[in-house]
C-alpha positions as CSV (number, residue, x, y, z in Angstrom):
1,X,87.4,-21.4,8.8
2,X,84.3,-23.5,7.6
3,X,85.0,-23.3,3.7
4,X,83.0,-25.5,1.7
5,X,80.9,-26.4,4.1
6,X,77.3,-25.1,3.3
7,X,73.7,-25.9,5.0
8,X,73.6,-25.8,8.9
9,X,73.9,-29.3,10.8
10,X,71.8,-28.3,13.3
11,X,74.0,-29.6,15.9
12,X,73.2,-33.4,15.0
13,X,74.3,-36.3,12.8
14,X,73.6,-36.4,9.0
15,X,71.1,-39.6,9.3
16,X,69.5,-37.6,12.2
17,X,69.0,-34.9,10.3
18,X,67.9,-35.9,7.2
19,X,65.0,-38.5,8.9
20,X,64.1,-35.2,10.8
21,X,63.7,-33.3,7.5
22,X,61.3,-36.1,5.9
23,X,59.7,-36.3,9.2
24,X,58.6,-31.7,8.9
25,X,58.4,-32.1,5.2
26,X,56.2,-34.7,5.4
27,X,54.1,-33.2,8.0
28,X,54.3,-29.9,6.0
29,X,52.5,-31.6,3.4
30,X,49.7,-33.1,5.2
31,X,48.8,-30.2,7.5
32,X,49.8,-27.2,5.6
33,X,52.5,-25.7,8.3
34,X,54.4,-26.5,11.3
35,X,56.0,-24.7,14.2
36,X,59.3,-25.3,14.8
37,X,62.8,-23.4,15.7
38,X,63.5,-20.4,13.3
39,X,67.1,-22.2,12.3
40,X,64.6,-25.4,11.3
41,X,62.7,-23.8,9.4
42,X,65.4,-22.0,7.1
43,X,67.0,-25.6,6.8
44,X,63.4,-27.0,5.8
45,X,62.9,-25.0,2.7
46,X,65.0,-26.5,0.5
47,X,63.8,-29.9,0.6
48,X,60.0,-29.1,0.8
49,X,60.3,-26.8,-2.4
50,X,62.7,-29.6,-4.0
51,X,59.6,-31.7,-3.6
52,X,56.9,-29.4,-4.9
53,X,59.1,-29.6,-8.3
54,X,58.8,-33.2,-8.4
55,X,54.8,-33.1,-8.2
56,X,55.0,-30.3,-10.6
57,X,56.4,-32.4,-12.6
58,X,54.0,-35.7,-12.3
59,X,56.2,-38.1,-13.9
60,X,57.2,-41.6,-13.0
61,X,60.3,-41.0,-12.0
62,X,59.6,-38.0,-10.4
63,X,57.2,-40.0,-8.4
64,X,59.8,-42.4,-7.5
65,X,62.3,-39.5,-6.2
66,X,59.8,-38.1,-4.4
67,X,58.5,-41.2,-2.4
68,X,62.0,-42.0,-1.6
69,X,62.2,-39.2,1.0
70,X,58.1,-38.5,1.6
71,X,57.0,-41.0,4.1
72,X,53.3,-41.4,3.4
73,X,50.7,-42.0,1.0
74,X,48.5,-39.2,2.0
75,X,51.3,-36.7,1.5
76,X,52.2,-38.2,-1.6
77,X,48.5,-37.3,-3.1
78,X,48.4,-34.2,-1.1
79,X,51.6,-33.5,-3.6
80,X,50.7,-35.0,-6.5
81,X,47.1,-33.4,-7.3
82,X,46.6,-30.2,-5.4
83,X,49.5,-28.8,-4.8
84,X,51.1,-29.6,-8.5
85,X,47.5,-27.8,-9.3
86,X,47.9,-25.0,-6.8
87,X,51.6,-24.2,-8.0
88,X,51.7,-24.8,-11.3
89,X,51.8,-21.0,-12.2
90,X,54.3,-20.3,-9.7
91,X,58.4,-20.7,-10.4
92,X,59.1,-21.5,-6.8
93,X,58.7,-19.9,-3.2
94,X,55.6,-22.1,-1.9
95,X,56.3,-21.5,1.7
96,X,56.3,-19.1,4.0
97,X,58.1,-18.4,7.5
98,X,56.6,-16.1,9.8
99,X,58.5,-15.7,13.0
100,X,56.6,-15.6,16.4
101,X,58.8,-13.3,18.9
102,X,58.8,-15.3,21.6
103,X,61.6,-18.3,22.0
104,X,61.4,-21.6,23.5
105,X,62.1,-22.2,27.0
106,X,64.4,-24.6,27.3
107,X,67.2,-23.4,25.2
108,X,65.9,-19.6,24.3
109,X,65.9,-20.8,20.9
110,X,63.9,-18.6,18.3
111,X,60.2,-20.2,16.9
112,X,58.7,-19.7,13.6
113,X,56.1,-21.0,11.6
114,X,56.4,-22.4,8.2
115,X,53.4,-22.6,5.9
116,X,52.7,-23.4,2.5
117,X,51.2,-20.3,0.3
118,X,47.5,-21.1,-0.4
119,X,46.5,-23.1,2.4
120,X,43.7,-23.3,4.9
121,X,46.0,-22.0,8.1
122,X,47.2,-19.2,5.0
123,X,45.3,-16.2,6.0
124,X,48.3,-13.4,5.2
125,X,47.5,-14.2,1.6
126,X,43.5,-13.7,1.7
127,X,44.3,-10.2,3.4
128,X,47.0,-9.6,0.5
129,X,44.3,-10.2,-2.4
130,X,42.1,-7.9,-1.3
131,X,41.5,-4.9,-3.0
132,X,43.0,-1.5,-1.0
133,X,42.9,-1.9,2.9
134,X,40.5,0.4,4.4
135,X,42.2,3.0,6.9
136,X,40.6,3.1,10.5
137,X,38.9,6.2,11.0
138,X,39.3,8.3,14.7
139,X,36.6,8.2,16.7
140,X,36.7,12.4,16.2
141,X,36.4,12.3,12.6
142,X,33.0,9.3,12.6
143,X,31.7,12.4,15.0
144,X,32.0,15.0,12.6
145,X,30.7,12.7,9.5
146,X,27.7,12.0,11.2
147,X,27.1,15.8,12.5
148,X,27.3,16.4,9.0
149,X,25.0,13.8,7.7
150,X,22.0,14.9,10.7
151,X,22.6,18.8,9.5
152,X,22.4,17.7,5.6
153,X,19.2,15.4,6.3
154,X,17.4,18.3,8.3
155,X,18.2,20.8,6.0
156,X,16.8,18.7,3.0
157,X,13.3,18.1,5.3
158,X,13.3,22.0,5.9
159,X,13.5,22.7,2.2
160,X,11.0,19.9,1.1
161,X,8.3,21.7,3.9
162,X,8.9,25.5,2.7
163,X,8.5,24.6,-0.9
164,X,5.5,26.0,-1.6
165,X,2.3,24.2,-3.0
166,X,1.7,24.2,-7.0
167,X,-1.5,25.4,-7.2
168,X,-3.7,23.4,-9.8
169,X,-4.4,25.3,-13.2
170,X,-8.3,26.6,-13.1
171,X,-9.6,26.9,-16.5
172,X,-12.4,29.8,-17.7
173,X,-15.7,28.9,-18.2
174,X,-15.6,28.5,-22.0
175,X,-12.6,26.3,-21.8
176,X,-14.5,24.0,-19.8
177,X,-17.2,24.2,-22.0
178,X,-14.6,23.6,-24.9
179,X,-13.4,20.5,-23.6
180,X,-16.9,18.8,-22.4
181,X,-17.7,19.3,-26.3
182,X,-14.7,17.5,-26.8
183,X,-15.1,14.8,-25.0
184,X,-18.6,14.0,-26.0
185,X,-17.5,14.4,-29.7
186,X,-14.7,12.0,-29.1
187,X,-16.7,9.2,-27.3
188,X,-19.7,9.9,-30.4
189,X,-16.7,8.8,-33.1
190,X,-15.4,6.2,-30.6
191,X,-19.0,4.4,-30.5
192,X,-19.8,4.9,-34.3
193,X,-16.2,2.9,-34.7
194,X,-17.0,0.2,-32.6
195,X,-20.5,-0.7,-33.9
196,X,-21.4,0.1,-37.2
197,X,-22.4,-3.7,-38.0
198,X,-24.9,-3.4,-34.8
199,X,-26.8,-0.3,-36.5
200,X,-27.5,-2.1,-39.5
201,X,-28.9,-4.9,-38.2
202,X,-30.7,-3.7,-35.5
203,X,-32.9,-0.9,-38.3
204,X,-34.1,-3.9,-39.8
205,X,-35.7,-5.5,-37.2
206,X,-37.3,-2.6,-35.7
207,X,-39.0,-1.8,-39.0
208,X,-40.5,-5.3,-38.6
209,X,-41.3,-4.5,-34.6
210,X,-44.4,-1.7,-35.3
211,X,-46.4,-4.2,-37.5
212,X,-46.3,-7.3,-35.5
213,X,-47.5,-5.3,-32.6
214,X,-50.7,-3.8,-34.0
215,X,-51.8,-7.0,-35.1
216,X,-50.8,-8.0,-31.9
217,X,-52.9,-5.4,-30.1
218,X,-56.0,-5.5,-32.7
219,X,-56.5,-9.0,-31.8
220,X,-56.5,-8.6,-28.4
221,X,-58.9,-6.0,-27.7
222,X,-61.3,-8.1,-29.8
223,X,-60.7,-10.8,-27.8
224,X,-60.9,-8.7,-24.3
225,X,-64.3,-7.5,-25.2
226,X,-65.7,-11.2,-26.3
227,X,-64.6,-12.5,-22.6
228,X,-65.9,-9.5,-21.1
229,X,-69.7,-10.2,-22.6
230,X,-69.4,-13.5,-21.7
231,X,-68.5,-13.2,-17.8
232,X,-71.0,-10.3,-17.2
233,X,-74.0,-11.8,-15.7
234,X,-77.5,-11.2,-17.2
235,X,-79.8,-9.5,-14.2
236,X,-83.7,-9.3,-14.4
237,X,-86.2,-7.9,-12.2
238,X,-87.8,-11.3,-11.2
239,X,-84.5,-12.5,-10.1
240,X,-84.4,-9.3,-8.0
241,X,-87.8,-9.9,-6.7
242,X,-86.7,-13.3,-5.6
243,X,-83.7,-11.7,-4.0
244,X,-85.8,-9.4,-1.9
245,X,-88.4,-11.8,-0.5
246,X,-86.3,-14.4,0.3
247,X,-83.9,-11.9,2.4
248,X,-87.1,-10.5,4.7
249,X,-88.3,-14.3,6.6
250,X,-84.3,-14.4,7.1
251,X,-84.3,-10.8,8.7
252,X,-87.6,-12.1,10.8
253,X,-86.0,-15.0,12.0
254,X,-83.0,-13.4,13.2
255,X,-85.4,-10.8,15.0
256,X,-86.7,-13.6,16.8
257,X,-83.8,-15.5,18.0
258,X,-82.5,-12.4,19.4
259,X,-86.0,-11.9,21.4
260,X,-85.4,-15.5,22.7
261,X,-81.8,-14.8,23.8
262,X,-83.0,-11.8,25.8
263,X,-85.5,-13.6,27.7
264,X,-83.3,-16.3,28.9
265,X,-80.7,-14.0,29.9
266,X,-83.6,-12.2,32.1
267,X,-84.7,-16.0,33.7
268,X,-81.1,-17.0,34.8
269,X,-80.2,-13.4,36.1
270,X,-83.7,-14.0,38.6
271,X,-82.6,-17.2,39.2
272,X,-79.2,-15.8,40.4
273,X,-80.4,-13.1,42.6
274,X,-83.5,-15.5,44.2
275,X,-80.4,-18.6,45.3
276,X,-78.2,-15.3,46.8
277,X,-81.7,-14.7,49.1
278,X,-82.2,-18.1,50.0
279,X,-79.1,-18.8,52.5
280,X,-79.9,-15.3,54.5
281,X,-83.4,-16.4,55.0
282,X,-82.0,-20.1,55.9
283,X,-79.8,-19.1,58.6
284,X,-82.4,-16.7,60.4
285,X,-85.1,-19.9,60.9
């Protein structure tokens, strides 16, 4: 009968097993989860959660307690700032054992893993905080969705082609009428609006335009005519006269170069034709 005698000594002496708890706790701390025997990991708890409350708490003393069984600095401000952060919400269970089904070989012992809640290795609780778990679907009922969907596209195509064409509204001939009147009477007020400080300053100055350009035009017909007068040359019959006999030696002299061309062109042609005789007459003496 083991009364009074709680905890499991895990078949080892106390100092053994309390180095080998700092040693997992420790190591819980640093890494975020161990694997060890399932009977390990139930003793483990306590201690490790112990712990947590002393970085929870961040004192001195709590400090103190806590270094006096952690066995490293890098677990000690692993515990102190995250994980007091992390937890501070939470009124204990920060761990987690998940057994593995298979046991060790040596002994058939059971393994397990202990992790702490929130970790990196934690991905039970990233699957927990999402919202509704979606069901897998049989590979018969994705068929019959997607039948559906094809029918219900080609059946909307279908519907879009047969709708029939909206044929334009044709209007009468004395609507059209109508509305070209409109239009011009609109874009009549719409140019009035725009410039009425252009009309009255453009009235002006063509009222001044007219006047300026008779004078203009008076003056310079008088003028054309005095430059006309003056370029036309004055003919007279002597200069005619003079004209005519001094054109009828040119037309002689012309008559006789010609008469002198022609002759020379006759003397070099005999010429020709008298050298072309020579050499027959040559060659015969």
């Amino acid at each position: 009968m083991r009364h009074l005698k709680a905890g499991n000594r895990l078949g080892v002496t106390t100092a053994h097993r309390r180095a080998m708890m700092r040693n997992m706790v420790t190591s819980i701390l640093e890494y975020g989860q161990i694997t060890c025997t399932l009977a390990r990991a139930k003793e483990v708890r306590k201690p490790l959660e112990k712990m947590i409350g002393w970085g929870k708490q961040g004192s001195l003393h709590a400090r103190r307690q806590a270094l006096s069984f952690v066995k490293s600095k890098e677990a000690m401000t692993q515990l102190f700032e995250e994980l007091a952060e992390r937890y501070k919400d939470r009124q204990g269970g920060y761990c987690r054992i998940i057994k593995l089904g298979k046991n060790r070989l040596g002994d058939n012992s059971e393994m397990a893993i202990v992790q702490l809640l929130g970790s990196e290795t934690d991905r039970l609780s990233e699957l927990k905080s999402q919202s509704g778990k979606k069901k897998k679907e049989s590979p018969v009922l994705k068929e019959v969705s997607e039948e559906i969907r094809t029918e219900n596209s080609s059946s909307e195509k279908n519907d879009e082609s047969v709708k029939p064409i909206e044929a334009e509204p044709t209007l009468a001939e004395g609507e059209e009428v109508e509305t070209k009147k409109e239009i011009s009477q609109v874009e009549n007020e719409t140019s009035k609006e725009e410039s009425p400080v252009e009309s009255v300053q453009i009235e002006p100055a063509a009222k001044q335009k007219p006047e300026e350009n008779i004078q203009t035009e008076t003056v310079s017909e008088e003028q054309l005519e005095a430059d006309t007068k003056k370029e036309e040359p004055v003919t007279t019959e002597t200069d005619s006269a003079e004209d005519e006999a001094k054109t009828e030696p040119e037309k002689e002299e012309v008559q006789a170069d010609s008469e002198a061309v022609q002759e020379e062109t006759e003397i070099t042609s005999e010429k020709v034709i008298t050298e072309e005789k020579d050499p027959e007459t040559k060659t015969k003496d």
